[in-house]
C-alpha positions in Angstrom: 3.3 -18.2 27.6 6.9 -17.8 25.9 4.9 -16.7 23.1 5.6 -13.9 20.9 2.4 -12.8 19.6 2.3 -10.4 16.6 1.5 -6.9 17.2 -1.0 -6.2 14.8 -2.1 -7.8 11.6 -4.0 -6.3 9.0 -6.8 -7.7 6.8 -7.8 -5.4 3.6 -10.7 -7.4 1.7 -11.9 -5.0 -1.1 -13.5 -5.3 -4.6 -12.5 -3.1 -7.5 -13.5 -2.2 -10.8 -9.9 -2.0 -12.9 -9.4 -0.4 -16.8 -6.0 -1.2 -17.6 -6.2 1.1 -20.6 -8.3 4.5 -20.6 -7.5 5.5 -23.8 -5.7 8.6 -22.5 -2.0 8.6 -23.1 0.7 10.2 -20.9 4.2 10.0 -22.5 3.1 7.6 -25.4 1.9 5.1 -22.6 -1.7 4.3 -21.4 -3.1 5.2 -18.0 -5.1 2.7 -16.4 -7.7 3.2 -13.4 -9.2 1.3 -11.1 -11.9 2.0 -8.1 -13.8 -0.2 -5.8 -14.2 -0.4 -1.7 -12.2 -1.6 0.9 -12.7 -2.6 4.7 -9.6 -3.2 6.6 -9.6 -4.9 10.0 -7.3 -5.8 12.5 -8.7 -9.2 12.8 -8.9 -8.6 16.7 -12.0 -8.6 19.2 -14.1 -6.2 21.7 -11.6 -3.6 22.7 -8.7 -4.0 20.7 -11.2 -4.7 17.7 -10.7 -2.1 14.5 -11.8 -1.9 11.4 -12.3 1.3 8.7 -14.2 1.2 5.3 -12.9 3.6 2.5 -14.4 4.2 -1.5 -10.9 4.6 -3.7 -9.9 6.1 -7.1 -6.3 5.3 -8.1 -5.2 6.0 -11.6 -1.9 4.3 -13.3 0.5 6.5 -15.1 4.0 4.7 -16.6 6.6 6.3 -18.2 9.2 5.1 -20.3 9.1 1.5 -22.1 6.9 -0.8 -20.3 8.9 -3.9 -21.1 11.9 -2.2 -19.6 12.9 -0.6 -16.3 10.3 2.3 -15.9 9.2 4.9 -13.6 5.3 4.4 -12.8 2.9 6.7 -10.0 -0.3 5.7 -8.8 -2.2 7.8 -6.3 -4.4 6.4 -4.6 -7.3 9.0 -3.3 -10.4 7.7 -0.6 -12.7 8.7 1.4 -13.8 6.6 4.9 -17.1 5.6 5.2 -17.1 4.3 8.6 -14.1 5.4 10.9 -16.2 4.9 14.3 -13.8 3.2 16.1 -10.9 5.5 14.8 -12.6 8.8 14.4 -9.6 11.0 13.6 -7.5 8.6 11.2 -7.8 11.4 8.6 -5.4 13.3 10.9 -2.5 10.6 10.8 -3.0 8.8 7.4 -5.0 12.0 5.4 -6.9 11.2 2.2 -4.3 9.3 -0.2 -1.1 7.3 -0.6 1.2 8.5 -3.4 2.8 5.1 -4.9 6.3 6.0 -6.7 7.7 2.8 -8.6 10.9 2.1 -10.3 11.5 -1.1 -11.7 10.3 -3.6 -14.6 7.8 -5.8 -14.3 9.5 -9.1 -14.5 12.6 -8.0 -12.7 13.0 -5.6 -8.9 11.3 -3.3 -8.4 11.4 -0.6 -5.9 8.1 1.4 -4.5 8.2 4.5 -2.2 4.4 5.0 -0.7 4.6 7.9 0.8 1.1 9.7 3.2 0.8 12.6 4.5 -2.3 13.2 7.3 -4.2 16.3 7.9 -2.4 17.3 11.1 1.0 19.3 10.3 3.5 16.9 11.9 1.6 13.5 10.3 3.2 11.1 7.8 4.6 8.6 6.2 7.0 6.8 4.2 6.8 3.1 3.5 9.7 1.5 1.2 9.6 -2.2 -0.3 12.0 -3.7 -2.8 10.7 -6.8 -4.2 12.5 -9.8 -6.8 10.3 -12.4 -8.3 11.3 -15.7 -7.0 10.9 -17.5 -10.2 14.1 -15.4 -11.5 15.9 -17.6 -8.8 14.2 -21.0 -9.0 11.8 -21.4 -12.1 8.3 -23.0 -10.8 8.7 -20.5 -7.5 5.8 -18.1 -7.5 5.4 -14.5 -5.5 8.7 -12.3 -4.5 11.2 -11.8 -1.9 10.6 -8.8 -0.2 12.4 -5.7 1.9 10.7 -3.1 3.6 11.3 -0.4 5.5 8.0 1.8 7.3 8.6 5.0 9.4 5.7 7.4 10.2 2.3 7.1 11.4 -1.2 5.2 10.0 0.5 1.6 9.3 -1.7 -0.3 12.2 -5.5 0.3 13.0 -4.7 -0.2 16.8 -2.1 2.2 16.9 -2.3 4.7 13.7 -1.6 8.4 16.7 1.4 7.0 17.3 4.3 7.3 15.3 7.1 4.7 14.7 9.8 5.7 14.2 11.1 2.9 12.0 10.6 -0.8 11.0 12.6 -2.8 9.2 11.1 -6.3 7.3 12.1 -8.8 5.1 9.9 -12.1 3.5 7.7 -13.3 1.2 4.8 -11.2 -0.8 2.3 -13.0 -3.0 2.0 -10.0 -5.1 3.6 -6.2 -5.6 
C-alpha cells in the first residue's frame, strides 16, 4: 500500500527493414533508411488497457565527418493502423517526430525530438543527453541518460493532456 506505482510504461515492439547506405549523398555523406511496423502498448488491462499500431518511414541524413561531432536529422513519418482505443491521437502527436542530433557516435550526444499534432495548440519537445558508460568504466555497456519531456503524446493513457514538464535521469540500453 505505501507503493509508488509507475504512471505509465510504454512497450514499442516493432520490426524494421534498415539500409544504412542508399547510395544517395547529402553533403558528401550517405543517407540511410529504414521502415518497418510498430505496436506500442501500455502494458495495462481492461480499462486503462492501450495500445496503437503505426507503418513508419524514417530516413538518416548526417552532416559533417561521421567520426567526429556531427549534426544528423531523422524524421520519422507513420501512419496508425489501429488507433481504436485512442481515436484522435493524430490530434496530439500528428503524423511524425523530427529527431535533431548533435554529438559523435562514441562520445555525448544530444537529440531534440520534437512533434507537432494536428490540433493548433498540440506538441512536443522531448530532449535526452546521453554518455556511453564504457567511456567511464571499460566493460560497462548502454549510456547514462538526461531527459527532459514537455508537451503532449508521451503516454498512451494520457496523450490529450499536456505536461507541462518532466525531468529524468538513468540508464538507456541504446540511443
Amino acid at each position: 500500500s505505501d507503493s509508488k506505482p509507475f504512471l505509465d510504461t510504454r512497450y514499442v515492439p516493432g520490426g524494421f527493414y534498415y539500409i544504412p547506405d542508399t547510395d544517395w549523398r547529402v553533403g558528401g555523406n550517405s543517407v540511410g533508411i529504414a521502415a518497418g511496423y510498430e505496436h506500442e502498448s501500455n502494458g495495462q488491462d481492461e480499462e486503462e488497457s492501450r495500445s496503437i499500431d503505426t507503418l513508419f518511414v524514417r530516413p538518416y541524413f548526417a552532416f559533417g565527418d561521421t567520426q567526429d561531432f556531427h549534426w544528423a536529422f531523422s524524421p520519422k513519418l507513420y501512419v496508425y493502423l489501429d488507433k481504436d482505443e485512442n481515436s484522435d491521437i493524430y490530434r496530439y502527436r500528428g503524423f511524425g517526430d523530427y529527431r535533431f542530433t548533435y554529438g559523435k557516435d562514441d562520445d555525448w550526444q544530444v537529440a531534440w525530438t520534437l512533434r507537432k499534432g494536428t490540433q493548433s495548440n498540440a506538441g512536443s519537445l522531448d530532449l535526452q543527453g546521453t554518455y556511453p558508460l564504457h567511456r567511464l568504466r571499460p566493460g560497462l555497456a548502454g549510456y547514462l541518460m538526461g531527459q527532459f519531456f514537455t508537451g503532449y503524446g508521451e503516454t498512451l493513457l494520457d496523450y490529450n493532456q499536456r505536461e507541462s514538464w518532466s525531468l529524468r535521469i538513468g540508464y538507456a540500453l541504446s540511443r
